[in-house]
VOPAGU-2260 file (C-alpha; in pm, 1 decimal, decimal comma):
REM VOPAGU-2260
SITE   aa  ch    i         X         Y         Z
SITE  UNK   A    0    7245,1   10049,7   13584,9
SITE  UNK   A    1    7190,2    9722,7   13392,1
SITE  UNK   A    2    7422,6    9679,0   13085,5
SITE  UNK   A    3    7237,9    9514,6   12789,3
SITE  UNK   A    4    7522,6    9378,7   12513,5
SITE  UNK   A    5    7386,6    9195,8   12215,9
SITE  UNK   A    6    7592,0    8891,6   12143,9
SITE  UNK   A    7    7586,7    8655,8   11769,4
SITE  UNK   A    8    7882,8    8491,9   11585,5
SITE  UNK   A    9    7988,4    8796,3   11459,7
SITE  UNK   A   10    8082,3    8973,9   11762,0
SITE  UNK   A   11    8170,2    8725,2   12003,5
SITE  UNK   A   12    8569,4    8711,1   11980,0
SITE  UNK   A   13    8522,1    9073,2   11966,5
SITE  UNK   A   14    8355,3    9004,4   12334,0
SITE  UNK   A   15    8530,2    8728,0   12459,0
SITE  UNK   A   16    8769,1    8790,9   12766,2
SITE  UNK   A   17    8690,9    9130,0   12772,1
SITE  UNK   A   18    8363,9    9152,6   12991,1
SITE  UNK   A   19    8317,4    9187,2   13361,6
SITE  UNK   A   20    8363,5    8838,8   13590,3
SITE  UNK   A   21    8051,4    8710,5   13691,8
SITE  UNK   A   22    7792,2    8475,2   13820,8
SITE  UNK   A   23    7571,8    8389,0   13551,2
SITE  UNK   A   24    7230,2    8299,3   13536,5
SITE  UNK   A   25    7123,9    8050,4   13236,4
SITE  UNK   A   26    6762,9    8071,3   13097,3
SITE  UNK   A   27    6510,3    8225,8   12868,8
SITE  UNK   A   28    6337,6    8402,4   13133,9
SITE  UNK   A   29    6019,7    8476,1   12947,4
SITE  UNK   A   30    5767,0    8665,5   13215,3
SITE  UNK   A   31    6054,4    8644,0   13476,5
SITE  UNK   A   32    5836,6    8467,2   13674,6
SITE  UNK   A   33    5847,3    8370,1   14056,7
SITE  UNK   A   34    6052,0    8043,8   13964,3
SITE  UNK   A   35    6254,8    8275,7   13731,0
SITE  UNK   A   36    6284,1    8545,2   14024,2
SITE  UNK   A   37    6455,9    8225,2   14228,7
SITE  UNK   A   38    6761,6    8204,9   14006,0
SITE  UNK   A   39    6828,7    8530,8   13961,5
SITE  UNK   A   40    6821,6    8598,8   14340,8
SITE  UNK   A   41    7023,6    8299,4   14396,0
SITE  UNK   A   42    7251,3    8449,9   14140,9
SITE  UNK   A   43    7290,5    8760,9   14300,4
SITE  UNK   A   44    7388,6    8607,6   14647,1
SITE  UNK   A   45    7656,5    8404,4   14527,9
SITE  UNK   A   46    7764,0    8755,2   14314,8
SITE  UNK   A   47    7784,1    8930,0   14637,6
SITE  UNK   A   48    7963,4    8595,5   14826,8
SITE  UNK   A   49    8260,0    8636,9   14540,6
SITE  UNK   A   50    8255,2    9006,9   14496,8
SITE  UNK   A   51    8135,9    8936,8   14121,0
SITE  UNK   A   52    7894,6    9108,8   13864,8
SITE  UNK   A   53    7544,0    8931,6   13856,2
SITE  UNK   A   54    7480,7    8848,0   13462,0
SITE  UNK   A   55    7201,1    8692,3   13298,2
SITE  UNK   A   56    7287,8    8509,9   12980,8
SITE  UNK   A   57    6979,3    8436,8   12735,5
SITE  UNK   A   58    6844,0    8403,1   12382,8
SITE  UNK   A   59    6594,1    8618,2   12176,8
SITE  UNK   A   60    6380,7    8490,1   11969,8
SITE  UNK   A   61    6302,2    8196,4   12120,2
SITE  UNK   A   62    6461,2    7914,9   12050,7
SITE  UNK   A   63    6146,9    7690,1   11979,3
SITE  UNK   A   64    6058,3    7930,7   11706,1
SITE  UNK   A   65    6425,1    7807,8   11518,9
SITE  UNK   A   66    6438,6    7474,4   11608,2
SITE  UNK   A   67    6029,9    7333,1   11554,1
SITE  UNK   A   68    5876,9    7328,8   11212,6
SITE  UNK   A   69    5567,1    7582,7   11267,4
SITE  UNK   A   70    5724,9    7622,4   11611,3
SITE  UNK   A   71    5568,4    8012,1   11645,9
SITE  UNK   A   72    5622,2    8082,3   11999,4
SITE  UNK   A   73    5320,6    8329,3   12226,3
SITE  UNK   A   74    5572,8    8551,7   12406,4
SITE  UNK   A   75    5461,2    8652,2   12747,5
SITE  UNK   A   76    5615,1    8973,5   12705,6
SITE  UNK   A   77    5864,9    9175,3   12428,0
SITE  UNK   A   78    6217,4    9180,0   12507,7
SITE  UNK   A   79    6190,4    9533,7   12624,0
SITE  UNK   A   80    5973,4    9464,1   12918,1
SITE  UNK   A   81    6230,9    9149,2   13039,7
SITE  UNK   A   82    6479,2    9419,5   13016,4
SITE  UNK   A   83    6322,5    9648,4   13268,0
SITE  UNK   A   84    6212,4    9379,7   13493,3
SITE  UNK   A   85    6555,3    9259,5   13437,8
SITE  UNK   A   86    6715,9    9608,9   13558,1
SITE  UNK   A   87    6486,9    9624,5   13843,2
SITE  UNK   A   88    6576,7    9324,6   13992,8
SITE  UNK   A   89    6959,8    9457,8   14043,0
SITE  UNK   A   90    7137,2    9215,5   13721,2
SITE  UNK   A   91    7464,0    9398,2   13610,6
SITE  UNK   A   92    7441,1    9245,8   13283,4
SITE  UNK   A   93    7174,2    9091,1   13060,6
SITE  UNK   A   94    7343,3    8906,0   12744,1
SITE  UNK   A   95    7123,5    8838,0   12459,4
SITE  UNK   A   96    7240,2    8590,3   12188,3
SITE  UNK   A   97    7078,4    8599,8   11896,0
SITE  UNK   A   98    6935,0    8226,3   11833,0
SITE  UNK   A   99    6908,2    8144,9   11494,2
SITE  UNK   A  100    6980,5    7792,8   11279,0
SITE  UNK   A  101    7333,8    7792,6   11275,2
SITE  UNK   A  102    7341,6    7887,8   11712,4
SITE  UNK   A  103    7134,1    7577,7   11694,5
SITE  UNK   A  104    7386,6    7368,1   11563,5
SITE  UNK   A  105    7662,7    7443,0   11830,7
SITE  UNK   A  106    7747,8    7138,2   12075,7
SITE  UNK   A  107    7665,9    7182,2   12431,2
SITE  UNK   A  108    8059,3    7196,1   12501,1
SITE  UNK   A  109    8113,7    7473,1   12243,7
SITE  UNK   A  110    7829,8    7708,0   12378,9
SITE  UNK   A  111    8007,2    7678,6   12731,7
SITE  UNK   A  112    8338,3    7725,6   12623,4
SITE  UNK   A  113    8240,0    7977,6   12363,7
SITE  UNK   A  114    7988,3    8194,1   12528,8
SITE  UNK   A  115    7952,1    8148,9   12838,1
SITE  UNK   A  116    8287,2    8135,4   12959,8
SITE  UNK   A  117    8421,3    8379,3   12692,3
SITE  UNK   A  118    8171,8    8665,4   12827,5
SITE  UNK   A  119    8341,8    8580,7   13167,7
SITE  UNK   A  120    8125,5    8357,9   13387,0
SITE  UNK   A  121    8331,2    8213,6   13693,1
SITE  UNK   A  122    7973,8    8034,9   13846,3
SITE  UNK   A  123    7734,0    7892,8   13683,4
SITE  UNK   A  124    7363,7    7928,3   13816,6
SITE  UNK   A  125    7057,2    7762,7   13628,4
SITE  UNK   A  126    6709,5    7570,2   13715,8
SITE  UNK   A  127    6719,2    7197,2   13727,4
SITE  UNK   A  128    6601,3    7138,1   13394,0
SITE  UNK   A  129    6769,9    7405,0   13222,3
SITE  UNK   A  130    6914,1    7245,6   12868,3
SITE  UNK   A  131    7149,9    7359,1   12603,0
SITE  UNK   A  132    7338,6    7303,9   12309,5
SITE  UNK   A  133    7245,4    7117,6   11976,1
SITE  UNK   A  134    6946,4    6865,8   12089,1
SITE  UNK   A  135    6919,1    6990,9   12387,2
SITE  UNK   A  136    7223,6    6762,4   12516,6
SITE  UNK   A  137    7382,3    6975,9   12752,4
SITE  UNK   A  138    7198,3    6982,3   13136,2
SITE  UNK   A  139    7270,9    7012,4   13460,0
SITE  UNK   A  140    7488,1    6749,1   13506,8
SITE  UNK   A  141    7715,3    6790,9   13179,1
SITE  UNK   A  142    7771,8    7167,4   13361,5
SITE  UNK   A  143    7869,9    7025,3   13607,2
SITE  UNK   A  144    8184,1    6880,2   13511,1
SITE  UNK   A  145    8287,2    7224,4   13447,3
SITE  UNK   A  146    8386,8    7282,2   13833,6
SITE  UNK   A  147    8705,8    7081,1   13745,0
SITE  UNK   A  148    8819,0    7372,1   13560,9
SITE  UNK   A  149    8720,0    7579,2   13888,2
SITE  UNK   A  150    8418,3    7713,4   13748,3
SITE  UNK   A  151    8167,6    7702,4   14056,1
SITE  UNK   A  152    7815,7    7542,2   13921,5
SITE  UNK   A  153    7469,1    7606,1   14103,3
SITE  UNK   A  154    7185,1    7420,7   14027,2
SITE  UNK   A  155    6818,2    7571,0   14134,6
SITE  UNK   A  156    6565,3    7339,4   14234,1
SITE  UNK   A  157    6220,5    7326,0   14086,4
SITE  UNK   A  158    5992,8    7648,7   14204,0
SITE  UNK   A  159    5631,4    7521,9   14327,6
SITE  UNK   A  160    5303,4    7673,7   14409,6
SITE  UNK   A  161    5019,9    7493,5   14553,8
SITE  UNK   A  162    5203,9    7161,5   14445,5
SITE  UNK   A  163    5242,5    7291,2   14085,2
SITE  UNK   A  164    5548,2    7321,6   13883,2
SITE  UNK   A  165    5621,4    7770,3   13843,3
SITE  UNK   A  166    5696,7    7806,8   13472,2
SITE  UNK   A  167    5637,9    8031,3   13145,3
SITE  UNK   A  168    5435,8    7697,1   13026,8
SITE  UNK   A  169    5197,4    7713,2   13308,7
SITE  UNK   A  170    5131,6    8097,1   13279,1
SITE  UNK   A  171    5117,4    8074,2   12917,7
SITE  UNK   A  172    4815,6    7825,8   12930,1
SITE  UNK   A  173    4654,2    8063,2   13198,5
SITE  UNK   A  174    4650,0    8327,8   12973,3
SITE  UNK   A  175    4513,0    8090,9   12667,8
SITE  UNK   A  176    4251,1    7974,3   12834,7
SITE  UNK   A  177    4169,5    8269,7   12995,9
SITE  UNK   A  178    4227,6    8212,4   13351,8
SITE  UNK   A  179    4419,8    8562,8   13417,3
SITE  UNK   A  180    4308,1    8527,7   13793,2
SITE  UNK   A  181    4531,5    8237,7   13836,2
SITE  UNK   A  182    4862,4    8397,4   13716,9
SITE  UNK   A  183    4971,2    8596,4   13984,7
SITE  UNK   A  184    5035,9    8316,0   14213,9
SITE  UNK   A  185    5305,8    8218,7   13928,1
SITE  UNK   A  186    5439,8    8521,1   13796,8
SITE  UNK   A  187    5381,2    8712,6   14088,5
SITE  UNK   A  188    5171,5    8955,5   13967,3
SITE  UNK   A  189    4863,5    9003,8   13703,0
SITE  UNK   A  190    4916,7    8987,1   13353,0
SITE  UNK   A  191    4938,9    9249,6   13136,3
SITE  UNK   A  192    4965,7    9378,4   12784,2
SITE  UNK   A  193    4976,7    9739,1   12605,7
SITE  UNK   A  194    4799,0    9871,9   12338,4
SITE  UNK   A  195    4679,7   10131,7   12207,7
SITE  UNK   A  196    4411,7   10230,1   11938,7
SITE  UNK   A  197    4619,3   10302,8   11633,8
SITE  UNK   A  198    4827,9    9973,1   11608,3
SITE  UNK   A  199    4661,6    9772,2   11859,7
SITE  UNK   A  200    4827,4    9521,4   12114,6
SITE  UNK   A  201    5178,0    9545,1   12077,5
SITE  UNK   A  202    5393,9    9256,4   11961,4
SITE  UNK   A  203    5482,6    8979,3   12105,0
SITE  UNK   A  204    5201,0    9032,6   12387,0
SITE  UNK   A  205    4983,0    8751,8   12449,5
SITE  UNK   A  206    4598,6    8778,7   12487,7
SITE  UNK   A  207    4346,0    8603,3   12663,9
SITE  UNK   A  208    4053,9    8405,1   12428,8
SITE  UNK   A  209    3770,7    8559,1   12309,4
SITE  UNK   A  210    3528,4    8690,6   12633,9
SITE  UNK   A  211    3487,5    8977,6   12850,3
SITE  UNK   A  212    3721,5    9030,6   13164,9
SITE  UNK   A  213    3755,8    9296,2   13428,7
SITE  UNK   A  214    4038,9    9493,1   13412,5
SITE  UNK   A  215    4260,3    9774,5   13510,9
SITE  UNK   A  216    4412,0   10029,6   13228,9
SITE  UNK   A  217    4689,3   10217,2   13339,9
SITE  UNK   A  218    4696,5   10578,0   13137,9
SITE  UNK   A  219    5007,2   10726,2   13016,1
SITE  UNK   A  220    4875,8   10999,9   13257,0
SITE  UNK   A  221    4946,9   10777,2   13542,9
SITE  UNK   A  222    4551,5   10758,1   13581,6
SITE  UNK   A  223    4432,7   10388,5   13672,8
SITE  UNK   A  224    4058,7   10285,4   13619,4
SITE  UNK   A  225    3853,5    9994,4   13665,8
SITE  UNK   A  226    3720,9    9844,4   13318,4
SITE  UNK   A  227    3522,2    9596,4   13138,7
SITE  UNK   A  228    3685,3    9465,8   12781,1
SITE  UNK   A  229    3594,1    9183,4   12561,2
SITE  UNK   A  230    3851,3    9053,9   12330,3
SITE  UNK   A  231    3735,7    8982,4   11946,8
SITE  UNK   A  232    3838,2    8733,2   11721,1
SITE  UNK   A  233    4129,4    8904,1   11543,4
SITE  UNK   A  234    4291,0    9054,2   11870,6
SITE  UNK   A  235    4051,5    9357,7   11898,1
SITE  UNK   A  236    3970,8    9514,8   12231,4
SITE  UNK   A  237    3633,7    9677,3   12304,7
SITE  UNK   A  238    3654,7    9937,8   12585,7
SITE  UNK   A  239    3297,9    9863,6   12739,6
SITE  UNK   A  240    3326,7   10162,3   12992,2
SITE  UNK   A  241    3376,2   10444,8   12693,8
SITE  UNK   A  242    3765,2   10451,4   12784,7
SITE  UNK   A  243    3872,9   10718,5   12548,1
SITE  UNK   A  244    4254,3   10709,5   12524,5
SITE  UNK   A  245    4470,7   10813,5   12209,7
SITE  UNK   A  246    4812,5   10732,6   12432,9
SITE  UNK   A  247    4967,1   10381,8   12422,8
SITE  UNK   A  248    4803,7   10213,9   12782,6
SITE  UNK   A  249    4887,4    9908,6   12995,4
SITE  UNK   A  250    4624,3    9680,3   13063,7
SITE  UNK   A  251    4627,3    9463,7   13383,4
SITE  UNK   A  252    4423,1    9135,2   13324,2
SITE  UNK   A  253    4202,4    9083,3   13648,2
SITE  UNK   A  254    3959,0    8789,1   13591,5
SITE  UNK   A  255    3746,3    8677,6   13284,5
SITE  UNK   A  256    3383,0    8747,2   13362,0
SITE  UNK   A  257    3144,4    8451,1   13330,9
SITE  UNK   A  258    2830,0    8497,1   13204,4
């Protein structure tokens, strides 16, 4: 079972040298898409090469929503649902730091040293333009100096499909312009979102423009149906099919129908 420890400035001596040895996977892992899926997996193997824990080491919120003036970041999913996808992939533990203005500050070096290291990472496994530390000035080839200390250093190469880069980006502007039929070849499934009729989509859920689109609702009830709903201007969803359902249900974005 997937350990989920909560990490910020406050508790991080309380942390350091005391956690499992592991492999650790860097990222933000938003959707943990197919490119995502890549690191983790490579993650794992070397885990199971060194007879190590596989740990994931990421951020929540988003660090674009600290750092850029009106930088409000569309999540592709709440931190809950990265968790479980997270779990179900086979990661012993999933380290959240909380990113705020003064994490933003700390030099690439000091984030390493401090939490990275301290939380007990003996390899280091991240995409090839993974970046961190204050303006971004820590990459791939600043970790790398780290396997002087004997800290072993993996670097993923970029993920493709069709010839186009696999990222959170990419599925992001999918969803935006409401191209949901085009996201499973980078996420590796269909996009989806809850909601339910009292409070509506749920945070930090995305939602495709303004249109109709076919789509599958998943009941609480474990029922599935085929349905037709066109998204409003304020986030509303209009069940076009008379879907009657008080529970909270998952909503599986098929294709946007063109009129």
């Amino acid at each position: 079972m997937m350990e989920v420890v909560y990490v910020d400035a406050h508790n991080i001596q309380q942390l350091k040298g005391k956690q499992a040895p592991s492999v650790m996977a860097l990222g933000y892992f938003d959707g943990v898409h197919l490119g995502h899926q890549q690191v983790i997996e490579n993650a794992k193997q070397q885990a199971a090469e060194q007879q190590l824990s596989t740990a994931i080491l990421s951020f929540f919120p988003h660090p674009k929503s600290v750092i850029q003036t009106g930088g409000a970041v569309h999540y592709l999913e709440p931190l809950e649902d990265r968790i479980e996808k997270l779990a179900q992939l086979g990661v012993d533990y999933y380290y959240v730091v909380k990113f705020d203005e003064a994490f933003s500050k700390i030099e690439a070096h000091d984030f390493i040293e401090g939490y990275v290291l301290a939380l007990g990472a003996q390899h280091i496994v991240c995409g090839f333009d993974y970046h961190y530390g204050r303006k971004a000035s820590g990459n791939h080839e600043t970790l790398r100096a780290y396997t002087k200390q004997g800290i072993g250093v993996t670097i993923v190469e970029e993920a493709q499909k069709n010839g186009e880069k696999i990222s959170s980006t990419i599925i992001r502007q999918c969803v935006e312009s409401g191209n949901v039929a085009a996201v499973p070849k980078f996420l590796g499934n269909y996009y989806y979102t809850k909601y339910c009729t009292k409070r509506g989509v749920a945070d930090y859920y995305m939602l495709p423009p303004v249109g109709r689109y076919k789509a599958q609702v998943e009941m609480a009830c474990n029922a599935v149906v085929e349905a037709h709903i066109a998204v409003g201007e304020n986030r509303e969803l209009y069940f076009e099919r008379g879907i009657q359902q008080k529970q909270p249900v998952k909503i599986v974005w098929l294709e946007k129908i063109h009129e």
